[in-house]
N, C-alpha and C positions, 0 to 999 in steps of 0.2 A: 573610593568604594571599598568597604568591608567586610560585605557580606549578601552572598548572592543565593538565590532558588536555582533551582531545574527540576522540570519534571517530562513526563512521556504521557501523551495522550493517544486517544483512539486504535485504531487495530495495532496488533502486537507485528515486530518483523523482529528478522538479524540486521545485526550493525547501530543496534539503537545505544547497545552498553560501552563501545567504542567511543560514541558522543558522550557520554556519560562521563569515560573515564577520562577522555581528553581535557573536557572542562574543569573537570574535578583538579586535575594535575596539572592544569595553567593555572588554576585559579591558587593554589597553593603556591606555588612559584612566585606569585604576584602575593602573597599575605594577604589571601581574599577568602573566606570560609565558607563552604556549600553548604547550604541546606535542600537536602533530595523533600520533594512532594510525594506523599503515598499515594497510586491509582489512578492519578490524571486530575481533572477535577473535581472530583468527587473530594482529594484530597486537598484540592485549594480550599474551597468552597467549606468543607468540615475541619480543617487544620489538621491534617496527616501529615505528620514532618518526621525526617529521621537527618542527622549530620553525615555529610561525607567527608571522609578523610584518605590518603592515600592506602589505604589498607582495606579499604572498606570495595575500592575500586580495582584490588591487585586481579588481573590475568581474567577479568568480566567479559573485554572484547572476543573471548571467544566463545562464549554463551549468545544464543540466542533469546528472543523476548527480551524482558527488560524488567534489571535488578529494583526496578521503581515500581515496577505491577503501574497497569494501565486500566482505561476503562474506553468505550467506545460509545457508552450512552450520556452521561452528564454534557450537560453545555452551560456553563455559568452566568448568561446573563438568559438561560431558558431552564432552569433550574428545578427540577422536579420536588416539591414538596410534600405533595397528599396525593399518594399514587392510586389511593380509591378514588378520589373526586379529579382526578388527571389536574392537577393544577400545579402549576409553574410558577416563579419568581425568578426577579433578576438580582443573583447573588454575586455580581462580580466587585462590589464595593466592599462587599464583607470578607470576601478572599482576600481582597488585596489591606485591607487593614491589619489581619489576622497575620500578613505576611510581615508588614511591615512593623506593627509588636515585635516581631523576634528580629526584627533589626534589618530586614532584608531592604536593599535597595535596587536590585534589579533580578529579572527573572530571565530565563531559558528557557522556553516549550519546546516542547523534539513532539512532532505530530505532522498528520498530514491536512487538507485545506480547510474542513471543520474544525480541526485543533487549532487551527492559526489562524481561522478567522477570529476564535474565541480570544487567542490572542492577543490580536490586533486592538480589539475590545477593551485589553486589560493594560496595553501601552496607550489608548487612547485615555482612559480614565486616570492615569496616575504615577503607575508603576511601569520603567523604561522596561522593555520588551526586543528578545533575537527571537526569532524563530528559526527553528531545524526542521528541512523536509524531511518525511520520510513514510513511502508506500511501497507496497510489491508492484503498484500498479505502473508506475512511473507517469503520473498523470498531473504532475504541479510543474507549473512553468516556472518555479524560480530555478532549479535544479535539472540538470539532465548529466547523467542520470541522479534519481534519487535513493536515497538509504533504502537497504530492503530488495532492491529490482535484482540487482545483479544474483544473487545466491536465488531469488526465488525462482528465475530464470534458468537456474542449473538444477534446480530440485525437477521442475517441473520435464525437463527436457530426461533428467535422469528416468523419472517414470515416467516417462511414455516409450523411453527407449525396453521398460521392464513389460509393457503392456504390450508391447509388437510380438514379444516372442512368443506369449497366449496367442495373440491375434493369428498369425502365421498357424502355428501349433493344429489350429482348430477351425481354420479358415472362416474366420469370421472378420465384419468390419467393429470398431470399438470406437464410441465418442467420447469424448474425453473433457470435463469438463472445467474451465479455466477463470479463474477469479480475473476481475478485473474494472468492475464496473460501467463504466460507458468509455473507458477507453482501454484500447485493445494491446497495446504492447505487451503486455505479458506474456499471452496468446499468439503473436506476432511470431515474437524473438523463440520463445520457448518449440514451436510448432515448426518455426521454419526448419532448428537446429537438431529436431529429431525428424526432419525429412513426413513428416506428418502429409496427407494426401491431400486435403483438406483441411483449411483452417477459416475459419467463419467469425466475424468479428464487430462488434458492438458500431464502430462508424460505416458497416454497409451490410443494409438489408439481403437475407440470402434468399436464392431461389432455390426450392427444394428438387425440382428437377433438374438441374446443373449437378446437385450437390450428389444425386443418384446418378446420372450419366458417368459422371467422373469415378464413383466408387462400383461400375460394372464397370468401368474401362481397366483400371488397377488391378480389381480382382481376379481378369481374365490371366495374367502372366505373372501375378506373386503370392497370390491366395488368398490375402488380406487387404482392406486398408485403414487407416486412423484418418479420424475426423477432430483436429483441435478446434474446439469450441467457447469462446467467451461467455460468462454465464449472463452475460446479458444481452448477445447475438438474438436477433428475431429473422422467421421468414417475412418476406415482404405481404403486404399488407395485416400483419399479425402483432401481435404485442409479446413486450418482452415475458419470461417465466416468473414470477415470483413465487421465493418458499414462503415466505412470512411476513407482516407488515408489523413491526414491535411499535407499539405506542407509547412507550415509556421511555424510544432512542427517539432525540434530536433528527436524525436520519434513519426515518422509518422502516422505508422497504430494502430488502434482503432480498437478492436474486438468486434464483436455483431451480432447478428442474430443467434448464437447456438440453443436456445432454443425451437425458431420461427421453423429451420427447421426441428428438429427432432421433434415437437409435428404433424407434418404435415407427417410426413415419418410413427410414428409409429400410426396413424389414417387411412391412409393409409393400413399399413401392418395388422393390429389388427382388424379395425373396430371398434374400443373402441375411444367414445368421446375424441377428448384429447383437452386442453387449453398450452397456451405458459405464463410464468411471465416473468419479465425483472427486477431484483431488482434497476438498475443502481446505481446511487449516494445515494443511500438513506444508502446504505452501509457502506459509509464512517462518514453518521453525526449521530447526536445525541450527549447527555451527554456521557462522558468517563466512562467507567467502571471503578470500583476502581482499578482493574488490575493495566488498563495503565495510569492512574493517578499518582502510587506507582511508576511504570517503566519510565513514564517521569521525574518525580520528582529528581529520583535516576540517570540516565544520564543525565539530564542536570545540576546536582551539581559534579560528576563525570567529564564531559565534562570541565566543569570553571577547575576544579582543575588541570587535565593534561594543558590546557590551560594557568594558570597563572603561574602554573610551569617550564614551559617553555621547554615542552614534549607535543607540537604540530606532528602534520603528524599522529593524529591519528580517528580512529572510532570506537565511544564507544561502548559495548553494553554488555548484560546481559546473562549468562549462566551457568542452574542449581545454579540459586539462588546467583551466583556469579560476581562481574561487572568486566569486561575484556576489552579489548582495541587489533585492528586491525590496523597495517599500512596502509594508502589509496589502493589499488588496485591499479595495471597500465590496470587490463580488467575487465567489467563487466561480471559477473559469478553470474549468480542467482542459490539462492537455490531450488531445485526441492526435490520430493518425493521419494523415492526409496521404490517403491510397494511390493518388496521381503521382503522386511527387518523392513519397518515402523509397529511398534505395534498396531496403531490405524486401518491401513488397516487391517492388521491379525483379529484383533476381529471382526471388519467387516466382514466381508467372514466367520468368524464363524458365524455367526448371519444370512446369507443367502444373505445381500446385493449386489446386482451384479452392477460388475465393468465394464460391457459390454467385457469381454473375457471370 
């Protein structure tokens, strides 16, 4: 092998230019030549290419996002063509031709379970294929954890710790709202480790009076409380928030408004001032924690290696300290919490924090 791609698809985190540079600088150790994909596949799909070389890669692991620019809408074998008449094609024969013109014989996707299903796609048509997970959400089973969780998990805990002292200040309760899709860890980890009152969460429906009992109970003796909320948390029998349904993304609907309408419900029920936050994207950037610096590092030198070996069809990732490798998936299947069983809920609920049941 000669000459290899990589590229970054779907939502942007820290820890993705780590993988980038790992590969980049195994691959040259090995006389193998990168070629980076612009945007995700937008740039497969239109041939977006630029070369990586050691210089091009120096001292990146500590930027956040990703030196490749990403995209979160294209899916190449659902390929948007005529965006007036909404019409689709499946481009992934013509990506992988377009690749292999410039000599390329195997590819790197760094993305989360959309990115790598697309991948899956493009090892099964032709072109051998690694995939790199990576979410804030921490929600793909080949990896635990995944690229991205670790620093999102400290942004997020950082502000909320910055929201208490308003909250206090002005005795008010403040909901706080947390990315994460149908699976809760973000919310979890981030809410337990800034002692949050309340944390509400995508794998169990809440009850809104639980969730006001517990924030007059707090209130009475500290002034305040915070309420960490998944933006895709619902009360029981209610449907989730959505802000927007884009029709021109693979993965249409967009969740938001969680926090907005439960700081209005329990002001409402309580009578206690309440405020709504919205953390959004602020989630995903920033410097990489050394965490996931160490964890891109280590899959994207792992990822080349099955790659030039020629033990493609797979998805790397890390577990209990050990790097392991998954076959593509033929279904997406994210990983969720199981509230019975998770350790970190259990000390929770020792500690009194209420889960709205």
């Amino acid at each position: 092998m000669k000459k290899i791609a990589i590229m970054t698809a779907g939502g942007d985190c820290t820890g993705l230019n780590a993988a980038i540079k790992s590969v980049v600088l195994t691959a040259i150790e090995n006389n193998v030549e990168v070629l980076g994909i612009i945007d995700g596949y937008k740039g497969f799909v239109e041939g977006l290419y630029r070369p990586l070389n050691a210089e091009d890669v120096a001292d990146i692991e500590e930027l956040g996002g990703t030196v490749l620019g990403s995209s979160n809408k294209e899916c190449p074998f659902y390929y948007l063509v005529d965006k007036q008449n909404m019409k689709y094609e499946d481009k992934t024969d013509e990506g992988i031709k377009k690749l292999k013109e410039q000599g390329v014989e195997g590819l790197i996707v760094i993305g989360g379970d959309g990115t790598l299903d697309s991948a899956r796609v493009i090892h099964e048509r032709g072109l051998p294929t690694v995939g790199i997970p990576k979410t804030i959400d921490n929600d793909m089973m080949a990896s635990m954890p995944t690229i991205g969780f670790d620093t999102a998990v400290e942004t997020v805990t950082q502000a909320i710790s910055r929201v208490r002292t308003t909250a206090y200040s002005h005795r008010r309760v403040i909901t706080v709202e947390i990315m994460g899709r149908t699976s809760g860890f973000l919310t979890l980890y981030s809410g337990v480790a800034s002692s949050a009152d309340v944390i509400l969460l995508p794998e169990k429906d809440y009850d809104l009076d639980k969730v006001c009992e517990r924030i007059e109970k707090v209130t009475k003796y500290k002034r305040y409380a915070i309420v960490a909320i998944s933006e895709a948390a619902k009360e029981i029998g209610k449907k989730e928030s959505i802000s927007k349904v884009l029709n021109d993304s693979f993965d249409k609907v967009r969740y938001g408004g969680a926090a907005e309408k439960l700081a209005k419900q329990i002001e409402e029920k309580t009578g206690i001032e309440c405020r709504h936050v919205v953390l959004g994207h602020v989630q995903r950037g920033g410097r990489p924690s050394s965490s996931d610096i160490l964890l891109g590092l280590q899959l994207g030198n792992y990822a080349f290696e099955l790659l030039y070996s020629g033990d493609a069809g797979y998805i790397v990732g890390m577990n209990s300290d050990k790097l392991v490798k998954m076959e593509f998936p033929h279904e997406r299947v994210p990983r969720v919490l199981d509230l019975k069983t998770n350790p970190l809920v259990r000390t929770a609920r020792a500690m009194g924090i209420c889960f709205g049941d």
